[in-house]
C-alpha positions as CSV (number, residue, x, y, z in Angstrom):
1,X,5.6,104.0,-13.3
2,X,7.0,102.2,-10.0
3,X,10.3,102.8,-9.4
4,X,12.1,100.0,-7.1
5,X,14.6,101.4,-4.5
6,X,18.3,101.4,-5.4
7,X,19.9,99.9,-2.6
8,X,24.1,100.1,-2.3
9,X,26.6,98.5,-0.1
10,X,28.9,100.7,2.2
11,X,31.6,99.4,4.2
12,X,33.0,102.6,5.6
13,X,30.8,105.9,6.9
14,X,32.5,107.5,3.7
15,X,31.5,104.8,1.1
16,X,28.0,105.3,2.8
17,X,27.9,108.9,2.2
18,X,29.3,108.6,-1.3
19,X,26.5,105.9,-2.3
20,X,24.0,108.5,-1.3
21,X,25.6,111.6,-2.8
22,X,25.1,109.4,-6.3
23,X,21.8,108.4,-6.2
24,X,21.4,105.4,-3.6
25,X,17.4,105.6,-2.0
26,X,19.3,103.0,0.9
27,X,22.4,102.0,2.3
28,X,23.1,98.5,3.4
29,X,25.8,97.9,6.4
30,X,26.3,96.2,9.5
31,X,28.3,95.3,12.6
32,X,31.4,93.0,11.3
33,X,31.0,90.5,14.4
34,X,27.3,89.2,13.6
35,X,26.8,89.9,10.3
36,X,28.4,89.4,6.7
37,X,31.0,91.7,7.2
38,X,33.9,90.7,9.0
39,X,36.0,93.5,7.3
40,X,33.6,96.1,7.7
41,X,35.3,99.7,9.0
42,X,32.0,100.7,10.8
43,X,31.9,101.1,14.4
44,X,28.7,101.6,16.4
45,X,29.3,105.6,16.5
46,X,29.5,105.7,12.8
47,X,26.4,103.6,12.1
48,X,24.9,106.1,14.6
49,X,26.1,109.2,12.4
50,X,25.1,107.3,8.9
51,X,21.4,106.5,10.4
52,X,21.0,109.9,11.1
53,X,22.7,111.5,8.6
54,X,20.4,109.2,6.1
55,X,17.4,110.3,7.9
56,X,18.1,113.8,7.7
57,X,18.3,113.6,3.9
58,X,15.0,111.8,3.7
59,X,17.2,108.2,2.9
60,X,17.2,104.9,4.9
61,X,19.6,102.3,6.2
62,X,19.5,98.8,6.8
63,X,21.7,96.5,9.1
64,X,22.7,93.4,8.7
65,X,22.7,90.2,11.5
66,X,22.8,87.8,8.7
67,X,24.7,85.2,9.7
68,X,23.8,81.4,10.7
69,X,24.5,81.1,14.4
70,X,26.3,78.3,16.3
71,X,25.5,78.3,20.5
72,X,28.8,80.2,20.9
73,X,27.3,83.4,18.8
74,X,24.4,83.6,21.2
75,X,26.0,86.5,23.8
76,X,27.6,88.5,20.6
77,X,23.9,88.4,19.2
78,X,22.1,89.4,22.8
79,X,24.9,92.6,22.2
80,X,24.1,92.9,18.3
81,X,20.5,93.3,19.1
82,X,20.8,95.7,22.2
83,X,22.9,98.0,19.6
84,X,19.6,97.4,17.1
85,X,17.4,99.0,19.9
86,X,19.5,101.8,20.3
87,X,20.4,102.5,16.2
88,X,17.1,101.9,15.2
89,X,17.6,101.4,11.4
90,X,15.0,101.2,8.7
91,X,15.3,98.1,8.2
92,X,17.3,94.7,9.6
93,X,18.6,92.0,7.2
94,X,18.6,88.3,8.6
95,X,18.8,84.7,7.3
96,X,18.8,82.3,10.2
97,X,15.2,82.0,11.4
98,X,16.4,81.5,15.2
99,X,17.8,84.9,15.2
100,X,14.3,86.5,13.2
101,X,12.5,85.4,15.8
102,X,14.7,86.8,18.8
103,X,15.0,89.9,16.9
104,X,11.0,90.2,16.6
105,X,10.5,89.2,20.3
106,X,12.9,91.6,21.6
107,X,12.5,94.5,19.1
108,X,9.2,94.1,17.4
109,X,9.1,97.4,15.4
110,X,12.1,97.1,13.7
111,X,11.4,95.8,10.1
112,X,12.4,92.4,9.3
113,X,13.9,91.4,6.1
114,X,15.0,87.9,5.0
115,X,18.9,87.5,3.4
116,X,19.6,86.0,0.0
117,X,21.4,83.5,2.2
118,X,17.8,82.3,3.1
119,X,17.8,81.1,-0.4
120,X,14.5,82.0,-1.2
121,X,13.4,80.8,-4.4
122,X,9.8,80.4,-5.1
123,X,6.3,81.9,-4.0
124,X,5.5,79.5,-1.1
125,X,8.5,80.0,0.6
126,X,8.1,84.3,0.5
127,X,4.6,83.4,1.6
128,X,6.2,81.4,4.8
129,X,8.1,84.6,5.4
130,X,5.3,86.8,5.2
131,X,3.1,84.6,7.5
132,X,6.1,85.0,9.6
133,X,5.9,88.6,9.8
134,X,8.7,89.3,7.3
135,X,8.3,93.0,5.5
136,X,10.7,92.2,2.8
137,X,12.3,89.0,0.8
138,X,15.7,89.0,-0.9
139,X,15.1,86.7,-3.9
140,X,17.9,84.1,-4.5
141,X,20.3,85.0,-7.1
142,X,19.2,82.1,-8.4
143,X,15.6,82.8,-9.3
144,X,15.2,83.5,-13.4
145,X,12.7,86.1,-14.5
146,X,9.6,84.1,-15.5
147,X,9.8,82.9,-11.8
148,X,10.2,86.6,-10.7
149,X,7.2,87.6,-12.3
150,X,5.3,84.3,-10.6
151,X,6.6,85.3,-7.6
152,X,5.7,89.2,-7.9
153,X,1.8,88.1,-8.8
154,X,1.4,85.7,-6.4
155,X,3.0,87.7,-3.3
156,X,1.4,91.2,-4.0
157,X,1.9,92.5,-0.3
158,X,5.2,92.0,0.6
159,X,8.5,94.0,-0.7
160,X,10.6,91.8,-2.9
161,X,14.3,92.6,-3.7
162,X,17.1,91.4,-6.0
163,X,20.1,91.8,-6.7
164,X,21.2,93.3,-10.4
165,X,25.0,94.0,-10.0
166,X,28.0,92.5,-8.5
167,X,29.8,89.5,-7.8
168,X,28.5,85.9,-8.3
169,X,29.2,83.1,-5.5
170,X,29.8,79.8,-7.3
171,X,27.7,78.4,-4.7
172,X,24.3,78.7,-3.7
173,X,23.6,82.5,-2.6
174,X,26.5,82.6,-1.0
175,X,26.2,79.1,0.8
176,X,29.7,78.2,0.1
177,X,32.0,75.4,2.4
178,X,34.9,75.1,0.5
179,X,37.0,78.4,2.0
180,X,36.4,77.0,5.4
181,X,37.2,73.8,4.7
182,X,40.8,74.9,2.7
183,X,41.4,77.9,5.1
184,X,39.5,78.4,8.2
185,X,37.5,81.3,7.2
186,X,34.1,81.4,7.1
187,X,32.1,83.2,4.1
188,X,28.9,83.0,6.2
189,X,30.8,85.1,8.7
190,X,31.9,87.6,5.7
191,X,36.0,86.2,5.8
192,X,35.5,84.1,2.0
193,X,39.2,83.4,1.3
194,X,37.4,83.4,-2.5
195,X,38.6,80.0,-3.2
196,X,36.5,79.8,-6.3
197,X,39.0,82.3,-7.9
198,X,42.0,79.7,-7.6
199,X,43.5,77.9,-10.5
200,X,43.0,74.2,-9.9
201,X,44.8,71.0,-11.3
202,X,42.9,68.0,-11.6
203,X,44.1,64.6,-11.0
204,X,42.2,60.9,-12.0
205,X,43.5,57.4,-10.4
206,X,42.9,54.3,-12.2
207,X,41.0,51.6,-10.2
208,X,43.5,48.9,-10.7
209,X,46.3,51.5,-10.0
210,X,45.5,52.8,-6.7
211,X,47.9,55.7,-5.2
212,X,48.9,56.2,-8.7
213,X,47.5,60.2,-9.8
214,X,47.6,61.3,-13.3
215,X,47.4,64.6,-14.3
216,X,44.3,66.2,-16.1
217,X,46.1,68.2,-18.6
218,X,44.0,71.5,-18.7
219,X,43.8,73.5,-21.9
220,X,43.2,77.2,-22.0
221,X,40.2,77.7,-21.2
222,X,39.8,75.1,-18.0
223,X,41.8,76.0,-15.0
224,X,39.4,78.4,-13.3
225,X,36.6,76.0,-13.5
226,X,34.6,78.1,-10.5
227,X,34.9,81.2,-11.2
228,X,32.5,83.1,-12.2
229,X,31.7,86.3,-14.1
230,X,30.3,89.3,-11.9
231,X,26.5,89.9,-12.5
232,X,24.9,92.7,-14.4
233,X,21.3,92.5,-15.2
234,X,21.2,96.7,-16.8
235,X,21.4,95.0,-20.4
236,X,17.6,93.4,-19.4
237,X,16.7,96.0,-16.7
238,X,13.7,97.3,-18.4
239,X,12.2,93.5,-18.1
240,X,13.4,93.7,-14.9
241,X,11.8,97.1,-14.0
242,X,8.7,96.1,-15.8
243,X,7.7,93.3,-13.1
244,X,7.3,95.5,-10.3
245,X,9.8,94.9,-7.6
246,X,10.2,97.1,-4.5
247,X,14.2,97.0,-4.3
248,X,17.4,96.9,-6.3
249,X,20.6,95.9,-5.0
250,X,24.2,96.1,-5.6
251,X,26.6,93.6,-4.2
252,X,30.0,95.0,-2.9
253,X,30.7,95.6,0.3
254,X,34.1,95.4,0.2
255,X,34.6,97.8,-2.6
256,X,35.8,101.2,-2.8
257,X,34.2,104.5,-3.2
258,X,34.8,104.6,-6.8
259,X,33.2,101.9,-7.4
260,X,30.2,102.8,-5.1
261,X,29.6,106.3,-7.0
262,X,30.1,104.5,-10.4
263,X,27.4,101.4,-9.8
264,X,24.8,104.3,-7.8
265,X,25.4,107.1,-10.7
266,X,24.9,104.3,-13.6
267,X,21.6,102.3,-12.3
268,X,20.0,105.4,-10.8
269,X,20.0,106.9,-14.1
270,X,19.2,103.9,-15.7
271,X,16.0,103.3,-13.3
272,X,14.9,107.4,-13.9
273,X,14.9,107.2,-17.1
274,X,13.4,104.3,-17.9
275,X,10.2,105.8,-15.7
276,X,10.5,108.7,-17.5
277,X,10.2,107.2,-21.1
278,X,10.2,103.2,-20.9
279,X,9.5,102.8,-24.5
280,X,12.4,104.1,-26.1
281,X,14.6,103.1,-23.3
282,X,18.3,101.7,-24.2
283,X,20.8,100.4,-22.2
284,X,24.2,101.4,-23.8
285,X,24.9,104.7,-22.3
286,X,24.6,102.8,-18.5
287,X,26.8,99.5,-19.7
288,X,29.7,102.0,-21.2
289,X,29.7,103.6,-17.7
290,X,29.4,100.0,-16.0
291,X,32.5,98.7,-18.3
292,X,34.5,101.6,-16.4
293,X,34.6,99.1,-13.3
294,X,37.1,96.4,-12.8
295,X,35.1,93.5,-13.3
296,X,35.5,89.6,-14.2
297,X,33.0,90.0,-17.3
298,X,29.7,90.7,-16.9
299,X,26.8,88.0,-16.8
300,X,23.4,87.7,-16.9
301,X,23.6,85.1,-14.1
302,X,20.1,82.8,-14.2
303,X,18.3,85.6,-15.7
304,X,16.7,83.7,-18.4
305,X,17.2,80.0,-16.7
306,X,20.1,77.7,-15.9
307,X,23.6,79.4,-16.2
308,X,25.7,78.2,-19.0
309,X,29.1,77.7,-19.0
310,X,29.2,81.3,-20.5
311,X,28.8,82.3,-16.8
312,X,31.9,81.5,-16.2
313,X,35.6,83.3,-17.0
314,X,38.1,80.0,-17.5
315,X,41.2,82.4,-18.5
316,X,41.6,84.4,-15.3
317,X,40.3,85.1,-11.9
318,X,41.5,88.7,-11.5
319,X,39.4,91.7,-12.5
320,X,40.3,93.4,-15.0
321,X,39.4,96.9,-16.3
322,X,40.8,100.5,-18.5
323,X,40.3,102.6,-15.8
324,X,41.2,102.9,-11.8
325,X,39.9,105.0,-9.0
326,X,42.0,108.2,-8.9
327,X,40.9,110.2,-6.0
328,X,38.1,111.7,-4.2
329,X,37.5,115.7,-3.7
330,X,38.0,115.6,0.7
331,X,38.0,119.8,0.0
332,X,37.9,122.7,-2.2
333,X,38.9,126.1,-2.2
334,X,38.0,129.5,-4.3
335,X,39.8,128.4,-7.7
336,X,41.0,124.3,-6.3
337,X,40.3,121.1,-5.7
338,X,41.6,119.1,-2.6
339,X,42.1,115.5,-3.8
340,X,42.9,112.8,-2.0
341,X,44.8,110.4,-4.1
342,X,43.8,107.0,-4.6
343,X,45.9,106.4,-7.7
344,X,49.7,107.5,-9.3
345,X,49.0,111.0,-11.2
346,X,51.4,113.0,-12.6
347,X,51.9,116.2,-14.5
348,X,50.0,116.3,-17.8
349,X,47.7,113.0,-17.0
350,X,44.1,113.8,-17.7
351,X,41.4,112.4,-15.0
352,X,37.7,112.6,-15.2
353,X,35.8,113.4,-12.4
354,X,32.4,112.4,-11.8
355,X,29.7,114.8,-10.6
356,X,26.7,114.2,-8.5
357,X,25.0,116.9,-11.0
358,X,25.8,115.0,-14.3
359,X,26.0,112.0,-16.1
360,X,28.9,112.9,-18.7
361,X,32.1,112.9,-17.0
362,X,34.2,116.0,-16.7
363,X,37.3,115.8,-18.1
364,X,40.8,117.6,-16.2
365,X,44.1,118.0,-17.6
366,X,46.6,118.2,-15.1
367,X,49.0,120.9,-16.2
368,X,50.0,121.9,-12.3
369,X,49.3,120.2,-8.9
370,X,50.9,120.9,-5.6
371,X,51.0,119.1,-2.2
372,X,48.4,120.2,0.0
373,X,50.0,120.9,3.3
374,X,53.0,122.6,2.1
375,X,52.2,124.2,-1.1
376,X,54.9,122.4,-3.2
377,X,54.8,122.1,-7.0
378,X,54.5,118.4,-7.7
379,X,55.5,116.2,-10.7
380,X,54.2,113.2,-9.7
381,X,52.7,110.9,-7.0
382,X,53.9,107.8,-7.1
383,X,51.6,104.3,-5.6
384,X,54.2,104.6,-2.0
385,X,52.0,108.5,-1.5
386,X,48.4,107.3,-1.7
387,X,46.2,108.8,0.5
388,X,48.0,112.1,0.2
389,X,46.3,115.2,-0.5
390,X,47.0,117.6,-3.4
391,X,45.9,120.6,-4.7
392,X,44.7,120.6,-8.1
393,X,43.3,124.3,-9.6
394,X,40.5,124.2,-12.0
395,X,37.4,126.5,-13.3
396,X,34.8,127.7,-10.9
397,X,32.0,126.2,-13.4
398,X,33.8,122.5,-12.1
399,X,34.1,123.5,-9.1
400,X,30.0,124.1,-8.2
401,X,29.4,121.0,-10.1
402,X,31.9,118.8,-7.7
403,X,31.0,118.4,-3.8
404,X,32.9,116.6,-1.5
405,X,33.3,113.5,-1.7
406,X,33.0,113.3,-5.6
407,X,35.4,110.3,-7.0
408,X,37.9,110.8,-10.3
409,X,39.4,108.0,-12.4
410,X,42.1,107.5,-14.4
411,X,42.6,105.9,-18.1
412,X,45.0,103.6,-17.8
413,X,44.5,101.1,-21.0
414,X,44.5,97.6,-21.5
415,X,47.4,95.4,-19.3
């Protein structure tokens, strides 16, 4: 059976690492300036170290100059594709067609592939790409999966990817005006001020009573009337799998490591074992791990057609979830873990840690921990101490199945 790439978001060298230790085949990233990711925390030297720390694990890494240019972006994208040359990554993602064919002129062996921001929706316009010299089309979000499978028998030759998990832009693959025109920053230039997300009143004016607003009186379920629920396809995945497209990928470039190693861990054993038995495949094991993220609700997007107003979550626009990111193993010694904490813990809490090795989590109560530079016996770490290290003993047999850079979580129940 084919199985597609799973392709993860990284917007650290550490989050890169951490999407590869649980199961990524490629890691998405890219320069912040020219590129939809104004907040990344890469610099040059650590795309350098990721690139060749993917390659020396057999993995791949693709860049991302997927922006739409104005004139004054033209020296910043002469520099962007200079740093190309010298990278050379598996792979670059792009969306304006200016800046695919300056890349292509000035680099032509660096593989080309076209952006969901290209909006690329139908059969003719992935032929168009092709023609182009494209090596890889990033379906709109938008595309249901009838039209997938049109597209996939129609366009044989050419990688297709989609996306199967993350958050949804109320707008068109990301094609959004309204946090530039309400803020000043630009979600084509990775700066989205998520406007969707904000609770809106609504006013009507009466044409013979002009100047004179009256309030739409919003019930429940109507304030957040743009904000939609985060995609997750891995209740339909088998359809999904069974069309035969080259890549998978995970929106989230922003997000932490947790939620890296959690999305990785779930799909990529979702996608082997589907190969391995695609019969008597089930979803449930992958969602109950999925529901462990702070999500909006989970949607199904324009899987099956149009989205419905089920697509949406009208009560609230934060995320909301049971459990948070604890910490992340940054050492270990003959009978301890060295966490770095990412969450408050405190004497007698019990975390799970997530192995690399494992699907079922392994489960740690905390009966002593102890600050990891001077040794001393802790009760607690409160929210002001993240980021500090502490020493947590535990068996040897958790030990081997827990390398560095393994993530833990934290029940912390409904709010």
């Amino acid at each position: 059976m084919k199985k597609p790439e799973l392709l993860l978001p990284a917007g650290t060298l550490d989050r890169l690492k951490t999407a590869f230790l649980y199961g990524a085949d490629v890691v998405y990233c890219g320069l912040p300036s020219v590129s939809l990711r104004a907040k990344s925390g890469f610099t040059s030297a650590d795309l350098k170290e990721g690139i060749n720390y993917a390659h020396s694990i057999g993995k791949k890494i693709y860049l991302t100059l997927n922006l739409f240019t104005h004139n004054q972006d033209m020296e910043r994208l002469e520099e962007a594709v200079k740093m190309l040359q010298f990278l050379k990554p598996d792979g670059v993602i792009v969306a304006d067609s200016g800046v695919f064919d300056y890349i292509g002129e000035v680099c032509p062996d660096l593989p080309l592939h076209i952006s969901t921001q290209a909006n690329i929706c139908s059969w003719m316009t992935v032929q168009h790409w092709q023609k182009q010299g494209a090596k890889l089309c990033v379906l709109g979000r938008e595309v249901p999966l009838k039209e997938m499978r049109e597209i996939r028998e129609k366009c044989p030759d050419i990688a297709l990817e989609v996306f199967v998990h993350g958050a949804m832009c109320v707008s068109y693959s990301g094609r959004c005006l309204l946090s530039n025109f309400l803020t000043g920053r630009s979600a084509n230039k990775g700066n989205c001020a998520h406007t969707c997300r904000w609770k809106y009143k609504f006013y009507i004016e009466e044409e013979n009573r002009p100047g004179q607003f009256m309030q739409l009186d919003e019930d429940d379920h109507g304030a957040y009337v743009m904000n939609s629920r985060d995609l997750c396809l891995m209740p339909r995945l088998n359809e999904l799998l069974n069309v035969g497209l080259d890549s998978f990928k995970i929106e989230g470039r922003n997000k932490s490591e947790y939620y890296v190693s959690v999305a990785a861990r779930a799909y990529r054993k979702a996608i082997d074992d589907w190969a391995e038995n695609p019969k008597n495949w089930k979803p449930d094991e992958y969602i109950k791990e999925l529901s462990t993220l702070q999500n909006r609700g989970y949607t199904l997007g324009f899987f099956d057609g149009n989205a419905g107003p089920e697509s949406l979550n009208y009560d609230i626009s934060a995320s909301n979830g049971e459990w948070r990111y604890a910490g992340r193993v940054m050492d270990k010694t003959g009978d301890s873990i060295i966490l770095e904490i990412k969450h408050k813990i405190e004497k007698g809490d019990e975390i799970e840690f997530l192995s690399p090795y494992q699907f079922e989590p392994i489960c740690v109560k905390i009966d002593d921990f102890y600050d990891a530079e001077n040794g001393k016996s802790l009760e607690v770490i409160s929210t002001g101490h993240l980021g500090q290290a502490v020493r947590i003993p535990v068996d040897k047999s958790i030990l081997d199945k827990l390398p560095v850079l393994s993530v833990a979580r934290k029940f912390i129940g409904k709010k």
